[in-house]
N, C-alpha and C positions, 0 to 999 in steps of 0.2 A: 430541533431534534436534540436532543439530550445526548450526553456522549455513550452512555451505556447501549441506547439505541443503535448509536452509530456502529459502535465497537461489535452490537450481536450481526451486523452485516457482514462482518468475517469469519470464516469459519479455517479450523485446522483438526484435517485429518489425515493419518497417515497413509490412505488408498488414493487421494486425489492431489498430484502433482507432488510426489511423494511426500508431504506432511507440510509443505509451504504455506504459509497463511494465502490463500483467497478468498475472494468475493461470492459470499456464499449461494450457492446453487451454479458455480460458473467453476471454470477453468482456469479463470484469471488470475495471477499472483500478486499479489501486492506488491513483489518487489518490480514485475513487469508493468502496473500501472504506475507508478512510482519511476521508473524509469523513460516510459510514455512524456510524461511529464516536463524530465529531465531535460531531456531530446526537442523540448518547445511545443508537445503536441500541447495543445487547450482542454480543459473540461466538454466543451462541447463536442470537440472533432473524436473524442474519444467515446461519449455516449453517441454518437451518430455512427460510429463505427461499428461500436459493440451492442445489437440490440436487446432492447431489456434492461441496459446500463439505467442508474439513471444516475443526478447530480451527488445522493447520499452515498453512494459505495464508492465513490472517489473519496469523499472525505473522511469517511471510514477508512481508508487507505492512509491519508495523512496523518489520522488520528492514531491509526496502530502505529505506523511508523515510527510519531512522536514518543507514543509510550513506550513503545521499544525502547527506545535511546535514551529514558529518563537517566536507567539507573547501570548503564554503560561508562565506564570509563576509557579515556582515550589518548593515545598513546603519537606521539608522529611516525610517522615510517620511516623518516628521515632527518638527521640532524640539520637544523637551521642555523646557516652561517650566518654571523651579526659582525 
């Protein structure tokens, strides 16, 4: 699947989970499957969970996330003692 494919699996509107990017036709937020993730849940135990999921709207997930961050600059929160 091509990434533009992947990418049209998310959708951002401002009536559904107030304008959060999700999984289109879903409730899901990218930043909740994304944090699913985080947490050690698997690809799988997440489409078993959520019916209708399937393997492409997780990586639509990563794939936003990533191009989020392309062109993000970053900063520490905290001074690192050396």
């Amino acid at each position: 699947m091509i990434e533009q494919e992947l990418l049209n699996r998310i959708s951002i509107n401002p009536k559904v989970m107030v304008g959060k990017p999700t999984i289109k036709g879903t409730r899901l937020t990218v930043e909740y499957i994304l944090n699913l993730l985080a947490h050690g849940a698997t690809v799988a135990e997440i489409i078993e969970e959520y019916e209708g999921l399937v393997e492409s709207d997780i990586r639509a997930c990563l794939l936003f996330a990533s191009r989020s961050l392309e062109s993000t600059s970053f900063m520490p929160l905290t001074a690192e003692i050396v």
